[in-house]
N, C-alpha and C positions, 0 to 999 in steps of 0.2 A: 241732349241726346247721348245714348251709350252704345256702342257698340260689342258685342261679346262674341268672341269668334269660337267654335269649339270643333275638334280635328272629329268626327263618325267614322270607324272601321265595319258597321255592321247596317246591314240596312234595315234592321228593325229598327235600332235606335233613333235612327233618324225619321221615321213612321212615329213612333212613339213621342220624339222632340216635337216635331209639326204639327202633333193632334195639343199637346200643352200650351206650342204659343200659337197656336189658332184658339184654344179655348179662353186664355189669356188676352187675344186679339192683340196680338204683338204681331206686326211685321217682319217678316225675315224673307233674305235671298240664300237660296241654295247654289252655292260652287263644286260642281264634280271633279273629283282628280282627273282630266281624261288619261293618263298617264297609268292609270292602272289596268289590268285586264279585267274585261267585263264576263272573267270565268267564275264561275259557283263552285265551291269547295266537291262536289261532287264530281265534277268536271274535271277541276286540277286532280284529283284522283284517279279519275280513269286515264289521266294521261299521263299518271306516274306508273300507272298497273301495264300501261301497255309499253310504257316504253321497257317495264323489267323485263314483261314477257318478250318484248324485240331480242331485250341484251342477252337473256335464257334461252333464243333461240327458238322460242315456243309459235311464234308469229312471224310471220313477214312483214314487211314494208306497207303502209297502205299506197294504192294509188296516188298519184298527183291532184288527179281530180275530187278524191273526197280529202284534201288535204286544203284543196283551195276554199273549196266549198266550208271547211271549220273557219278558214282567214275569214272569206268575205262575210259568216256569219258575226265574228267574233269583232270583225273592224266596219261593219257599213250597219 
């Protein structure tokens, strides 16, 4: 038995690896970093846009409550 360990930053890739060693009938278990945030690059973007417009002064502060409301989306 071999084992091969290989680090996915994309979740295509990893789509893409699954359909091969499934078609190969190879076994494998998938490990997720829980340690990274489960934000999409469009996401991290809206929160770099809003946070400019805060520091430009263009925007206020959001609420507490839709701020909770991104946590518990982002963590449960």
């Amino acid at each position: 038995m071999t084992t091969i360990t290989a680090t996915l930053h994309n979740n295509k890739d990893v789509k893409l690896l699954q359909e091969v060693l499934n078609r190969f009938g190879i076994a494998y278990t998938i490990n997720e970093d829980t340690n990274e945030y489960p934000f999409t690059e469009a996401e991290l973007k809206s929160f770099r846009d809003t946070q400019k417009a805060f520091k430009e002064g263009k925007i206020i502060a959001k609420d507490w409550s839709e701020i909770q409301k991104d946590l518990d989306r982002a963590f449960h």
